[in-house]
N, C-alpha and C positions, 0 to 999 in steps of 0.2 A: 773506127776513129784512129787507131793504129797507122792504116794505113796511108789513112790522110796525109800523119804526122809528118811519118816519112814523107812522101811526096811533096809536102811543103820543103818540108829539109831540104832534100835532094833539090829542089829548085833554086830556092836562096845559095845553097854551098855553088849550083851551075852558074848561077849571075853573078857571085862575087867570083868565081876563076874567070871569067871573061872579062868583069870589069878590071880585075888585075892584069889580064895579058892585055887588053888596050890602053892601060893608063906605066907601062915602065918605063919610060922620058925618067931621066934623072933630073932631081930638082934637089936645090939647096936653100931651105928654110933661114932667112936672117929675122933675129930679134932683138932690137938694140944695136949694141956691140957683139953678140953671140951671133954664128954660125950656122948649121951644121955640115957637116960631109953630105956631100950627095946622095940621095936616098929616089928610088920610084916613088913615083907619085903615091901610087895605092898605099905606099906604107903611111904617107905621109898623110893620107886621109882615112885611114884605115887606125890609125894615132887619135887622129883629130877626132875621128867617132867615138873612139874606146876614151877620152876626157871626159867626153860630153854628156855617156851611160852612166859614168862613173861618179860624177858633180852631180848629176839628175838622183841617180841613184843614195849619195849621200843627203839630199834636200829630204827624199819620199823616207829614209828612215828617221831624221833629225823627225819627222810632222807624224811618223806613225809613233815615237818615245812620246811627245807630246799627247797623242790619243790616248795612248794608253794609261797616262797617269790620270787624263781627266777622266778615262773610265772607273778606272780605281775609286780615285776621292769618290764619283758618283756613285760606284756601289755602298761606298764604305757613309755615306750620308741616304742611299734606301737602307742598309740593315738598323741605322741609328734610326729611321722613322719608324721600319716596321715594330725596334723594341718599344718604343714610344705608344706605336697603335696599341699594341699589347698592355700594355701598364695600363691605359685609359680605358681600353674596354672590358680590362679587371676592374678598377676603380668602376667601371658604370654598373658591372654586375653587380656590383655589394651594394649600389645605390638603390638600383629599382627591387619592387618587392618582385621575388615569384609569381606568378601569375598563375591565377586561380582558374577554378574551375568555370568555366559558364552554361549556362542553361540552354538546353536549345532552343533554337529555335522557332516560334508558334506556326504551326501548319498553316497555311491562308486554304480558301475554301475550294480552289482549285485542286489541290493535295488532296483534300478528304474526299472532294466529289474523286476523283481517280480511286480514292481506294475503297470507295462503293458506301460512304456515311453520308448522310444527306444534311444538308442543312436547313435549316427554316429560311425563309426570303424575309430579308427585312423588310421592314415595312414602312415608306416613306413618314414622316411625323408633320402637318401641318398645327402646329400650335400657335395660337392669336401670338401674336408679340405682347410684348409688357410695357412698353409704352402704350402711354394716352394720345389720339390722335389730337395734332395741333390743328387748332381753328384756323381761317387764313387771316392775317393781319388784314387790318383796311390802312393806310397812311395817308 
């Protein structure tokens, strides 16, 4: 990855000495009433780039101060919930009782048949119903 690096480097640093030796035409920047003394071109864009890193660069930290204060509040509004979680699920433990013992379980007959107890077979129950059979209306 090292080497890459380089390699990049070394190619950027080759294309800016070439675009310097094609661009030293002396030029004279006017703005307004100011001047300046004649300057190569490349300086004079070589300038204009180094503004332009430099303004970009002042915006990206102006919006990272900004992040990071809204992370801040944000942490500092989760530790205020988590104390809050805390106090309420103290508050809920003193509420509810302990929790007791329970019974097991009842085996269903599946269970017992595996563990070799046999069961008796129920035995269907047909019993008359208790109701009186209704006669059929005549109308």
């Amino acid at each position: 990855m090292a080497i890459l690096k380089l390699f990049v480097g070394l190619v950027v640093v080759f294309l800016l000495v070439v675009f310097a030796i094609s661009n030293m035409e002396a030029v004279a920047v006017s703005f307004y009433f100011y001047k300046t003394p004649s300057v190569p071109l490349f300086v004079v864009i070589f300038i204009s780039l180094l503004l332009g890193v430099m303004l970009a660069w002042m915006l990206v930290i102006g919006e990272q101060f900004r992040l990071r204060n809204q992370v801040r509040s944000k942490d500092r509004r989760i530790k205020e919930l988590e104390r809050e979680l805390e106090g309420l699920e103290d508050r809920l433990a003193k509420l509810v009782p302990e929790e007791r013992p329970v019974a097991p379980e009842p085996k269903v007959s599946e269970e017992l048949e595996q563990e070799g107890e046999v069961l008796p077979a129920a035995e269907p129950s047909f019993e008359p119903s208790q109701e009186e059979p209704q006669e059929p209306r005549e109308d």
